[in-house]
DOTIPA-250261 format. One record per atom (N, C-alpha, C): atom name; residue in three letters; x, y, z; residue number from 1. Coordinates in nm, 2 decimals. Example, Ala and Ser with C-alpha at 12.3 -4.5 7.8 and 13.67 -1.06 7.14 Angstrom:
atom; rest; px; py; pz; nr
N; ALA; 1.32; -0.57; 0.78; 1
CA; ALA; 1.23; -0.45; 0.78; 1
C; ALA; 1.32; -0.33; 0.78; 1
N; SER; 1.28; -0.22; 0.71; 2
CA; SER; 1.37; -0.11; 0.71; 2
C; SER; 1.29; 0.00; 0.79; 2
end
This chain:
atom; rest; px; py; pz; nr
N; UNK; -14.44; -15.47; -12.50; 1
CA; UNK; -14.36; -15.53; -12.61; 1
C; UNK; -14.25; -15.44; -12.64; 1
N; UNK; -14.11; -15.47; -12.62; 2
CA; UNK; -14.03; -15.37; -12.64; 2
C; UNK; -13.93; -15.46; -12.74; 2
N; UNK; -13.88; -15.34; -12.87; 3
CA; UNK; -13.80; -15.40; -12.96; 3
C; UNK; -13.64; -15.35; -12.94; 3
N; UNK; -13.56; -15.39; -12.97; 4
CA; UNK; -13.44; -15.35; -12.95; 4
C; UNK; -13.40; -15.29; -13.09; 4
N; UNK; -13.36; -15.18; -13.12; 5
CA; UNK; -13.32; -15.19; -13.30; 5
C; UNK; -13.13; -15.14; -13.30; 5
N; UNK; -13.09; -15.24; -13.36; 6
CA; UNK; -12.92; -15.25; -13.42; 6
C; UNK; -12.86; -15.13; -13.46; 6
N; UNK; -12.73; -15.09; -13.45; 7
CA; UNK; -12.68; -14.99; -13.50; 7
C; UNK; -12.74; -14.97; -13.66; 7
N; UNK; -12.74; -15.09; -13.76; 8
CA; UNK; -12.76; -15.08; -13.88; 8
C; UNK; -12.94; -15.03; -13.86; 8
N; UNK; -12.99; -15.08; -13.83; 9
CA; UNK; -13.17; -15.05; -13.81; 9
C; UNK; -13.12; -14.82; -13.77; 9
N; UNK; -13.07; -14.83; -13.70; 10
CA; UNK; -13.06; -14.66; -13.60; 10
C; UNK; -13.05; -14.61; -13.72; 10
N; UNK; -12.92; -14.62; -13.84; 11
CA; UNK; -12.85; -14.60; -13.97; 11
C; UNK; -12.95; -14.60; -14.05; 11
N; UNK; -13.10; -14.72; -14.07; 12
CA; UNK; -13.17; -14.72; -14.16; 12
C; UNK; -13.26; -14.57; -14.13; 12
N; UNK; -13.30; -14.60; -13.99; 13
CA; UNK; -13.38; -14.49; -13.94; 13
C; UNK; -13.34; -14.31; -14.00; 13
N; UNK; -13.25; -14.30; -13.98; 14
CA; UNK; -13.14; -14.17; -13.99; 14
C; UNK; -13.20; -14.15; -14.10; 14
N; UNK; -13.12; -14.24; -14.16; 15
CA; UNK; -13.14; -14.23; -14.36; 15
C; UNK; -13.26; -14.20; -14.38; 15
N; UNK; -13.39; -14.27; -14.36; 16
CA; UNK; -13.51; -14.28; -14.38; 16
C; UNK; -13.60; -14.11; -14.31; 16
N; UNK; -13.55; -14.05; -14.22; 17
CA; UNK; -13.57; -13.91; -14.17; 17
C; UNK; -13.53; -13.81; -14.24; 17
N; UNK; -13.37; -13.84; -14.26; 18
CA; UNK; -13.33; -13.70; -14.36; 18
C; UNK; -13.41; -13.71; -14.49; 18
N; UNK; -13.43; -13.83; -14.57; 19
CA; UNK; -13.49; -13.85; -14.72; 19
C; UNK; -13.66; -13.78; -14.66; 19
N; UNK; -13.71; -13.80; -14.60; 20
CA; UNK; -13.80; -13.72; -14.55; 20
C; UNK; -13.86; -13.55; -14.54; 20
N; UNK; -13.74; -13.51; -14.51; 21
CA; UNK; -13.72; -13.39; -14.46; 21
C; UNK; -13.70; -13.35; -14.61; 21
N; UNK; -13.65; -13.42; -14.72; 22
CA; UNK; -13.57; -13.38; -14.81; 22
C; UNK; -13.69; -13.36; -14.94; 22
N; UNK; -13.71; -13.49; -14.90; 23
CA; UNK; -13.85; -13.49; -15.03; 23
C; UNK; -14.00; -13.36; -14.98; 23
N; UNK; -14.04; -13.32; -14.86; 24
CA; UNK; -14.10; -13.22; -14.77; 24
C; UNK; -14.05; -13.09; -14.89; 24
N; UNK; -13.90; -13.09; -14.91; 25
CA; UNK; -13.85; -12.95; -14.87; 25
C; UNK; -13.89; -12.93; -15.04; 25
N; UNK; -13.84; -13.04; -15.15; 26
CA; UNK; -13.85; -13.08; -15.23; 26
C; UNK; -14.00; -13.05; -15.32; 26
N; UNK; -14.08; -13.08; -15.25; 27
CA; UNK; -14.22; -13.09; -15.25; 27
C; UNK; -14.28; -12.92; -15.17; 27
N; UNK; -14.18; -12.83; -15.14; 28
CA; UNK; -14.22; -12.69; -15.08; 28
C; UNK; -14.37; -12.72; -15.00; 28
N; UNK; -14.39; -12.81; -14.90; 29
CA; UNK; -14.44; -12.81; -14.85; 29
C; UNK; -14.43; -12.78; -14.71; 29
N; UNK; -14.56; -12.77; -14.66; 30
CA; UNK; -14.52; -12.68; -14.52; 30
C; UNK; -14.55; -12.71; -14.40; 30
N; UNK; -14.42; -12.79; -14.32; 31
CA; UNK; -14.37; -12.87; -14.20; 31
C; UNK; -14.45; -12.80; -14.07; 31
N; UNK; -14.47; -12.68; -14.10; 32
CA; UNK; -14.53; -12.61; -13.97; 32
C; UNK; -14.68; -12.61; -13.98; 32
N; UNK; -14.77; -12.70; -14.02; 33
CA; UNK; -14.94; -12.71; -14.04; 33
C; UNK; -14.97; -12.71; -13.93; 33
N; UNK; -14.89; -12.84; -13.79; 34
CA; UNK; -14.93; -12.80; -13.67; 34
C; UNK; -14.87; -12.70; -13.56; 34
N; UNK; -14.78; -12.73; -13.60; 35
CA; UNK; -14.64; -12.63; -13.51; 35
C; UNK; -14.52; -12.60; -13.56; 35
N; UNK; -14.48; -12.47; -13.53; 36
CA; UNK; -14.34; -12.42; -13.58; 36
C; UNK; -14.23; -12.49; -13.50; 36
N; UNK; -14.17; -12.51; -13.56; 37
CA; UNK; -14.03; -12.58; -13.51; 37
C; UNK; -13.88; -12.62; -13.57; 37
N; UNK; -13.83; -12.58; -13.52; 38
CA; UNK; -13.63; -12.56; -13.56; 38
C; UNK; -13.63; -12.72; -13.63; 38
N; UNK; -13.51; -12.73; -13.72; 39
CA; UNK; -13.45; -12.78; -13.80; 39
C; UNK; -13.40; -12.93; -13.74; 39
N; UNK; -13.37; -12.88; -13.61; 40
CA; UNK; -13.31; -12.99; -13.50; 40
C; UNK; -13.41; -13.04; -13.46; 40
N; UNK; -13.56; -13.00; -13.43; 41
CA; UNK; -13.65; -13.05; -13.37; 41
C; UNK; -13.70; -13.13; -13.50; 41
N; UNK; -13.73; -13.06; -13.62; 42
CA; UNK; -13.76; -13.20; -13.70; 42
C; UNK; -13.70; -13.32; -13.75; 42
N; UNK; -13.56; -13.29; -13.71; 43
CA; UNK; -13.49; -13.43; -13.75; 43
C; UNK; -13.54; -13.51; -13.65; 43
N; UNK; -13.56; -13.46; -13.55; 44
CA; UNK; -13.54; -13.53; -13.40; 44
C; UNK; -13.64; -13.63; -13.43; 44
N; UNK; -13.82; -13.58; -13.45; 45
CA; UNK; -13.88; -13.61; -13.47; 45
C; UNK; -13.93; -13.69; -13.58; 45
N; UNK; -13.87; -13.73; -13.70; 46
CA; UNK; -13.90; -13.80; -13.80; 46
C; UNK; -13.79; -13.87; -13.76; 46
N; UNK; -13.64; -13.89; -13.70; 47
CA; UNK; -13.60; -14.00; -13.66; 47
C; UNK; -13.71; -14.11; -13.55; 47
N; UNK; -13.79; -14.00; -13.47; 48
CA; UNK; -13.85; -14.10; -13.36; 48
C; UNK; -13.98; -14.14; -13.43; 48
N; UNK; -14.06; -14.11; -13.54; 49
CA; UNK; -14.13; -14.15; -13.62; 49
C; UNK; -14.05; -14.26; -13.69; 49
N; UNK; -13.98; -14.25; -13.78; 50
CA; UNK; -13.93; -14.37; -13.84; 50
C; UNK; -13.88; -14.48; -13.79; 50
N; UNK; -13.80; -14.46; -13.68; 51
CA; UNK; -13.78; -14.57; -13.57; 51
C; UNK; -13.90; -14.67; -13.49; 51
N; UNK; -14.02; -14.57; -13.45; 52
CA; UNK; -14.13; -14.65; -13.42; 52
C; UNK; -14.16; -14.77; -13.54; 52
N; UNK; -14.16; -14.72; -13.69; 53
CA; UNK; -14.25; -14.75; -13.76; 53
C; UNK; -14.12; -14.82; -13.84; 53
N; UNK; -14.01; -14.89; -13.81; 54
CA; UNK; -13.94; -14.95; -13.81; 54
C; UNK; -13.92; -15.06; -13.76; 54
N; UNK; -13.96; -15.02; -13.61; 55
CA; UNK; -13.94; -15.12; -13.48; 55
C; UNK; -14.12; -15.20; -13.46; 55
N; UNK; -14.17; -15.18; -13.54; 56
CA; UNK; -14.37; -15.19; -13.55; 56
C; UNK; -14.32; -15.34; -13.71; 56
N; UNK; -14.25; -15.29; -13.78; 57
CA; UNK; -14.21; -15.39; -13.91; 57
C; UNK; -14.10; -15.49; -13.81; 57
N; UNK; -14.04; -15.45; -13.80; 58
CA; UNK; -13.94; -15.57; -13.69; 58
C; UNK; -14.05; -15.71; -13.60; 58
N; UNK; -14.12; -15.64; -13.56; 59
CA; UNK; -14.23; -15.71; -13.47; 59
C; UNK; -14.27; -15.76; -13.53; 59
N; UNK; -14.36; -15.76; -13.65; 60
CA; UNK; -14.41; -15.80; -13.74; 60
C; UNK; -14.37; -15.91; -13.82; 60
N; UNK; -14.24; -15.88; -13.84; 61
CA; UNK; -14.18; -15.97; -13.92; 61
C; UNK; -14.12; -15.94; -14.11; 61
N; UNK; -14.16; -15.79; -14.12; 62
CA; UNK; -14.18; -15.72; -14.24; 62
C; UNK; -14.06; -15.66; -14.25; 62
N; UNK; -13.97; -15.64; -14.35; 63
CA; UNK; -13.89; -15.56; -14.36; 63
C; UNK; -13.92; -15.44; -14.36; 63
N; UNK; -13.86; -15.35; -14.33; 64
CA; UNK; -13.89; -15.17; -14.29; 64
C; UNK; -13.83; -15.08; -14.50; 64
N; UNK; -13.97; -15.08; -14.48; 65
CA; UNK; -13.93; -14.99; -14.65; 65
C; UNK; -14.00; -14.83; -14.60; 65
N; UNK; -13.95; -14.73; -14.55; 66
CA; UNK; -13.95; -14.62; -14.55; 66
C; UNK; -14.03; -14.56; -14.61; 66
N; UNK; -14.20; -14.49; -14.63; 67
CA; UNK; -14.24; -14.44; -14.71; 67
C; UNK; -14.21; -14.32; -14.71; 67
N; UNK; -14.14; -14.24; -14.84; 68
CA; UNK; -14.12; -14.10; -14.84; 68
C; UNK; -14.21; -14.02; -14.95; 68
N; UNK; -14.29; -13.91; -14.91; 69
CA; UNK; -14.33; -13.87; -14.97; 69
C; UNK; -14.49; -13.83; -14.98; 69
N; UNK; -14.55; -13.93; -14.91; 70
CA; UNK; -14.69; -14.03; -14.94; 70
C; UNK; -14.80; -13.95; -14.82; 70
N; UNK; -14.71; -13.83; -14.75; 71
CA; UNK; -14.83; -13.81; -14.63; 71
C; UNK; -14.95; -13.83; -14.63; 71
N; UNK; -15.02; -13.92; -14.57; 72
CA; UNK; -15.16; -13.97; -14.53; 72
C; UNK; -15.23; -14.06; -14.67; 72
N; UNK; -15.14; -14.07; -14.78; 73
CA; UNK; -15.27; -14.15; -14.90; 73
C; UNK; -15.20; -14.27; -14.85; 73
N; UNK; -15.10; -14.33; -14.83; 74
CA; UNK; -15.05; -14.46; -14.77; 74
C; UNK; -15.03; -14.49; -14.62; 74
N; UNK; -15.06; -14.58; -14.58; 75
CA; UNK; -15.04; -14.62; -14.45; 75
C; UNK; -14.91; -14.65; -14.41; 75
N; UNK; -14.86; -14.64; -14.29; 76
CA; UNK; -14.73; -14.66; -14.21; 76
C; UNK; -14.65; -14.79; -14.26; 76
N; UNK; -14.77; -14.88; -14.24; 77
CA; UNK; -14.69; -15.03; -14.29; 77
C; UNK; -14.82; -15.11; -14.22; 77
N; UNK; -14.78; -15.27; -14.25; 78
CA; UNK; -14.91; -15.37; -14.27; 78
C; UNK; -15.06; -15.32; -14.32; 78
N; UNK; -15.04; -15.27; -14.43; 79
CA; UNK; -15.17; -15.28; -14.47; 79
C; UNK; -15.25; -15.13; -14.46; 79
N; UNK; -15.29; -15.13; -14.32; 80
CA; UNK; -15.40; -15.04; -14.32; 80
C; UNK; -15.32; -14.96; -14.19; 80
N; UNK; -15.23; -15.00; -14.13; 81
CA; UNK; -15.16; -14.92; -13.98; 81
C; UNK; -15.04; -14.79; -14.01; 81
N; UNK; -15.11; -14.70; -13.89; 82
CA; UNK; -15.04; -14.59; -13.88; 82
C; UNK; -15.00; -14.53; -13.75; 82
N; UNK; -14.87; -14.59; -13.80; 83
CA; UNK; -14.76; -14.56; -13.62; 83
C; UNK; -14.73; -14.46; -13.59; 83
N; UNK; -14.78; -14.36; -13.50; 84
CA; UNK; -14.77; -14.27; -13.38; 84
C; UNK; -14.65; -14.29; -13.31; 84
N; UNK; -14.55; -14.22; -13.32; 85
CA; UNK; -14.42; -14.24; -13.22; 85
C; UNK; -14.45; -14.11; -13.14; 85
N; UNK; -14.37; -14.15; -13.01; 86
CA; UNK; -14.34; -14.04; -12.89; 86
C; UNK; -14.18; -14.07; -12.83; 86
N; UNK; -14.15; -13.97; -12.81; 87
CA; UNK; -14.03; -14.01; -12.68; 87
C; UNK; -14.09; -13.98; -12.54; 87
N; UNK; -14.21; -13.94; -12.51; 88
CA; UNK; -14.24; -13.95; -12.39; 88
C; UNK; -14.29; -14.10; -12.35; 88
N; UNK; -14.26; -14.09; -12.22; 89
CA; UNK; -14.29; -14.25; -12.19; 89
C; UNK; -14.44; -14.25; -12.14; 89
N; UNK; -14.47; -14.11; -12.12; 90
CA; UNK; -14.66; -14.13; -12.06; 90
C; UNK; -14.71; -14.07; -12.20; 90
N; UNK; -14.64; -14.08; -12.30; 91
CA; UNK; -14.72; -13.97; -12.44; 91
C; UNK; -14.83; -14.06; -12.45; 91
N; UNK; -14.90; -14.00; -12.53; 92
CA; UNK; -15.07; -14.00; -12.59; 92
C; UNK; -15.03; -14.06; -12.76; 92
N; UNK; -15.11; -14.08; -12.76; 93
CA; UNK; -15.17; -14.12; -12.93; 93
C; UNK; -15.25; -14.03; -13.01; 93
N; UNK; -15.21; -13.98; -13.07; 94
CA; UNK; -15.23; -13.84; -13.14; 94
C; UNK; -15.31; -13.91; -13.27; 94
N; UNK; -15.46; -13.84; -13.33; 95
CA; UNK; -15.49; -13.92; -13.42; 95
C; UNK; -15.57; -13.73; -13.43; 95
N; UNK; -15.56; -13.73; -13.57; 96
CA; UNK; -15.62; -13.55; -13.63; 96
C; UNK; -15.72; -13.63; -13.74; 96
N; UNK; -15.80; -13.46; -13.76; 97
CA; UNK; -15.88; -13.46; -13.85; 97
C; UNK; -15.89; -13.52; -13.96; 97
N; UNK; -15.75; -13.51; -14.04; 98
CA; UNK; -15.73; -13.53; -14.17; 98
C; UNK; -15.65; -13.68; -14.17; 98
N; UNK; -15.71; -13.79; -14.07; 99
CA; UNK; -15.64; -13.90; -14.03; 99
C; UNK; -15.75; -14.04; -14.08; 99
N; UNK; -15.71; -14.09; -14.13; 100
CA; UNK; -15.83; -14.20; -14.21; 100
C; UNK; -15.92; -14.30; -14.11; 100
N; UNK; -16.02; -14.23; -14.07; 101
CA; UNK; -16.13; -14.35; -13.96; 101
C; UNK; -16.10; -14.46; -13.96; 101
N; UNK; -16.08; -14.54; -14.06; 102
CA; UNK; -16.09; -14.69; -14.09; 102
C; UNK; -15.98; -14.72; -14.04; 102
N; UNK; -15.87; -14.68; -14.02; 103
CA; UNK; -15.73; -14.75; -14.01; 103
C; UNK; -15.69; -14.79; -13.84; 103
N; UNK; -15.61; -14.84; -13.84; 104
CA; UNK; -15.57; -14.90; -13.72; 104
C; UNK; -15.46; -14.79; -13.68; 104
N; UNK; -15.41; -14.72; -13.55; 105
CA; UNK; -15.29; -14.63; -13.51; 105
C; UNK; -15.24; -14.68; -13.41; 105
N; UNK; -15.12; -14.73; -13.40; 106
CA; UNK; -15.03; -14.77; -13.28; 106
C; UNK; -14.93; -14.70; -13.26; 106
N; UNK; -14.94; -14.66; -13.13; 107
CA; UNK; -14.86; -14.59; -13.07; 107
C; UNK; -14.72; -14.64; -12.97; 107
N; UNK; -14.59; -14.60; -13.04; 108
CA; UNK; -14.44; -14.67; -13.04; 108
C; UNK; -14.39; -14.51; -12.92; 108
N; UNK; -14.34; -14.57; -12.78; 109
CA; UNK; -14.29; -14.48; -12.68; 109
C; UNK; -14.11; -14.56; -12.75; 109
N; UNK; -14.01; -14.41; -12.80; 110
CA; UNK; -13.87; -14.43; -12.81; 110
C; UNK; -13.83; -14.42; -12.73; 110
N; UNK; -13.70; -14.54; -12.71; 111
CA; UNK; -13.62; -14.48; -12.61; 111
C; UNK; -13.47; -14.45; -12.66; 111
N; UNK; -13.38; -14.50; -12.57; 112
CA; UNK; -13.23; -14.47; -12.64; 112
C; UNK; -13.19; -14.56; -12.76; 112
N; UNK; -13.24; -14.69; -12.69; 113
CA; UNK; -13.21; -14.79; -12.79; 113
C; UNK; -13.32; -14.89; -12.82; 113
N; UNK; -13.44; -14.87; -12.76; 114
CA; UNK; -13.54; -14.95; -12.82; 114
C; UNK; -13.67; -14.89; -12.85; 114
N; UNK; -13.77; -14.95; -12.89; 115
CA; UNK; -13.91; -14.90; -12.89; 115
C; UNK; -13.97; -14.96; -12.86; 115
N; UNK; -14.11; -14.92; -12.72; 116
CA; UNK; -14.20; -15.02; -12.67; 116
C; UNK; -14.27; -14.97; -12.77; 116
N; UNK; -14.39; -15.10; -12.79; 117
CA; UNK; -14.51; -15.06; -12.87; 117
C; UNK; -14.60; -15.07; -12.77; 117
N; UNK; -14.69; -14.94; -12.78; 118
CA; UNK; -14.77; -14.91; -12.64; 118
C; UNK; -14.94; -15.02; -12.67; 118
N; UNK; -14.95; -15.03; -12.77; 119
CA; UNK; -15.07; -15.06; -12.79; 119
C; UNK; -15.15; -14.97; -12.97; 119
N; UNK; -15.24; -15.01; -12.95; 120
CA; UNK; -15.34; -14.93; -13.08; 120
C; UNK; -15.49; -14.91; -13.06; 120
N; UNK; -15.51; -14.84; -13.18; 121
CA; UNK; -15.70; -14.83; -13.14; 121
C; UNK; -15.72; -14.79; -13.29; 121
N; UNK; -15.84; -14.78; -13.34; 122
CA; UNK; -15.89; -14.79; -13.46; 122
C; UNK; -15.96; -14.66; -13.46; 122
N; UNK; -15.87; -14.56; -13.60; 123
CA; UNK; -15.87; -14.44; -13.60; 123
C; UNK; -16.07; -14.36; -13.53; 123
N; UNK; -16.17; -14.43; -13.60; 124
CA; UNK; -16.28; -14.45; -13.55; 124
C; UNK; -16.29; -14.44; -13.38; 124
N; UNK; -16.27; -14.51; -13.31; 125
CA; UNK; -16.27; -14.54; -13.18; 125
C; UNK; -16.20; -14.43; -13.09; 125
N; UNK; -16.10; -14.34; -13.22; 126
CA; UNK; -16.01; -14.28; -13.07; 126
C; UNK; -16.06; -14.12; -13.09; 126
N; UNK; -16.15; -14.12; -13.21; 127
CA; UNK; -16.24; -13.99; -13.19; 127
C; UNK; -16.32; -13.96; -13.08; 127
N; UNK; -16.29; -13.93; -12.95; 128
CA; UNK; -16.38; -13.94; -12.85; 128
C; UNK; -16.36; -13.79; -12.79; 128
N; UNK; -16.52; -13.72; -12.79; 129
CA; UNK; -16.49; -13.60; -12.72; 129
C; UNK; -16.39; -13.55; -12.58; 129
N; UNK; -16.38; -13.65; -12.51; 130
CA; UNK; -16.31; -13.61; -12.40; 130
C; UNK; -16.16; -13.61; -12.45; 130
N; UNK; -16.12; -13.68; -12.55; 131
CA; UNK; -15.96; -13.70; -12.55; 131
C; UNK; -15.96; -13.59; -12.68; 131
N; UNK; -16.04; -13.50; -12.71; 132
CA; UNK; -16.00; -13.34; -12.82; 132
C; UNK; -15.94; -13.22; -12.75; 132
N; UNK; -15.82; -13.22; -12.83; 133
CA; UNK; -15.79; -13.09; -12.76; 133
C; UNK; -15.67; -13.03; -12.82; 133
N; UNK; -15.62; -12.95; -12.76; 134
CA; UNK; -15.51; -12.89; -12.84; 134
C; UNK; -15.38; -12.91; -12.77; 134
N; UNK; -15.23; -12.90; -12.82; 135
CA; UNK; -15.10; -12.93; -12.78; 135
C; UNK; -15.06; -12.80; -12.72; 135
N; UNK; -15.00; -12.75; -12.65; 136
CA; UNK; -14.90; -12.68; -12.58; 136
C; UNK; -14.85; -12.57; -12.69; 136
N; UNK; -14.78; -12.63; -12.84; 137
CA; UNK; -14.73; -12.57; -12.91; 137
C; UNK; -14.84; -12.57; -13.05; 137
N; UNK; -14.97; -12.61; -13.02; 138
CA; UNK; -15.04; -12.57; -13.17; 138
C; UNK; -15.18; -12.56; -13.08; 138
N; UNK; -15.26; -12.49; -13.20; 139
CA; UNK; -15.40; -12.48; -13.18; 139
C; UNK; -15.50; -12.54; -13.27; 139
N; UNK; -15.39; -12.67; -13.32; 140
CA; UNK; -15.48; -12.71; -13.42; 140
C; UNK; -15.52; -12.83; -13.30; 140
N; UNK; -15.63; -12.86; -13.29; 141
CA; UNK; -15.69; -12.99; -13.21; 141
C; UNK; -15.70; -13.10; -13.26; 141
N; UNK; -15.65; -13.23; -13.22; 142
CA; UNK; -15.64; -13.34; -13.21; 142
C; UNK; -15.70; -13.43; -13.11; 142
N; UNK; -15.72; -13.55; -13.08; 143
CA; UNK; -15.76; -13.68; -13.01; 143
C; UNK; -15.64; -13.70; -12.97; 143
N; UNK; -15.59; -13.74; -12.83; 144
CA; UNK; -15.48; -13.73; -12.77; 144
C; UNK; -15.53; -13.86; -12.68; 144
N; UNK; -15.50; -13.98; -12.75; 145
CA; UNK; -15.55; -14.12; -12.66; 145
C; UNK; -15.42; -14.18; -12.56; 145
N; UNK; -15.48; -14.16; -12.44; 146
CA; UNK; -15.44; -14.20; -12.32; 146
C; UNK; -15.36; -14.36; -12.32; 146
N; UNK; -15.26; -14.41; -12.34; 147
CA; UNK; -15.21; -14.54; -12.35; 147
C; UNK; -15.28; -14.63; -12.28; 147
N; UNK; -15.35; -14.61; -12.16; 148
CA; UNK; -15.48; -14.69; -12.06; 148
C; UNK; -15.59; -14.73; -12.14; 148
N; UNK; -15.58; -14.64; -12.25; 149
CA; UNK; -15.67; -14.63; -12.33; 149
C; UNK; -15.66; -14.75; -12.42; 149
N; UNK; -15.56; -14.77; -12.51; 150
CA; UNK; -15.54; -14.86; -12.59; 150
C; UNK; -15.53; -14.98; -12.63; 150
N; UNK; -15.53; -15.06; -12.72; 151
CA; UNK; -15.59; -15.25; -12.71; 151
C; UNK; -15.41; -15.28; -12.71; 151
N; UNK; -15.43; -15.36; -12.58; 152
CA; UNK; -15.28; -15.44; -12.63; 152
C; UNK; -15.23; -15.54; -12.74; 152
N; UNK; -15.04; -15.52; -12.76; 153
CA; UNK; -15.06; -15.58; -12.88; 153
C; UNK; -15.07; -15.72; -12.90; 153
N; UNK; -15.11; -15.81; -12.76; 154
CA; UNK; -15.15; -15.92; -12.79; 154
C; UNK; -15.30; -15.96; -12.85; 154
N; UNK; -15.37; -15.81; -12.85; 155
CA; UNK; -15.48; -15.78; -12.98; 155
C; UNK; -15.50; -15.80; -13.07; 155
N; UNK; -15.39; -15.76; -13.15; 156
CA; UNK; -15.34; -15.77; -13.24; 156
C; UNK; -15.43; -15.81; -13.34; 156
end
């Protein structure tokens, strides 16, 4: 399933990353819990977070309202789901300790101008010993679910 998102959508996105970064700094809270990383790397990243979970409301049919502020007590959007973005096209589905069992996590691969939605799995299900492990740049361990892995979104 791949979404196309509009210059004005790219613009919401932007907007929606910096207010992020802003209310974070705001909130003196501390961006490096899993890994240290430059200023450029986190815009990068909460752009390709917000774009997923943009392009996941597009699909849907929901308008895209930006949650700022809310780390982990609210869900991404629809209800109970929480979108996982990557720019790698083989990335994994990253689901941590401190991530709610019950919820649904779909995983959005960015590209230049669109976002595929790879699929999802139910935070519950992607706790699986073989997929724990740690990232390259942290030693905090996570569930790293394999896209082979996940229910397509004709699942839904």
């Amino acid at each position: 399933m791949e979404i196309t998102l509009t210059l004005p959508e790219w613009s919401a996105v932007v907007d929606a990353a910096w207010l992020r970064i802003v209310a974070s700094a705001a909130q003196r809270l501390d961006h490096a819990t899993t890994y240290r990383r430059s200023m450029v790397e986190r815009v990068a990243e909460e752009i390709t977070g917000a774009a997923g979970e943009l392009a996941v409301g597009k699909w849907s049919g929901r308008f895209f309202v930006p949650s700022v502020g809310t780390f982990h007590r609210v869900p991404d959007c629809l209800g109970d789901v929480e979108v996982r973005s990557t720019r790698h096209a083989d990335g994994h589905l990253i689901v941590r300790d401190n991530d709610a069992p019950d919820r649904r996590y779909l995983l959005t691969i960015v590209g230049d101008e669109s976002v595929r939605l790879a699929g999802w799995i139910v935070g519950l299900e992607a706790r699986r010993d073989e997929w724990r492990r740690a990232s390259q740049r942290s030693t905090r361990p996570a569930w790293w679910v394999p896209q082979g892995e996940l229910r397509p979104m004709g699942e839904w």
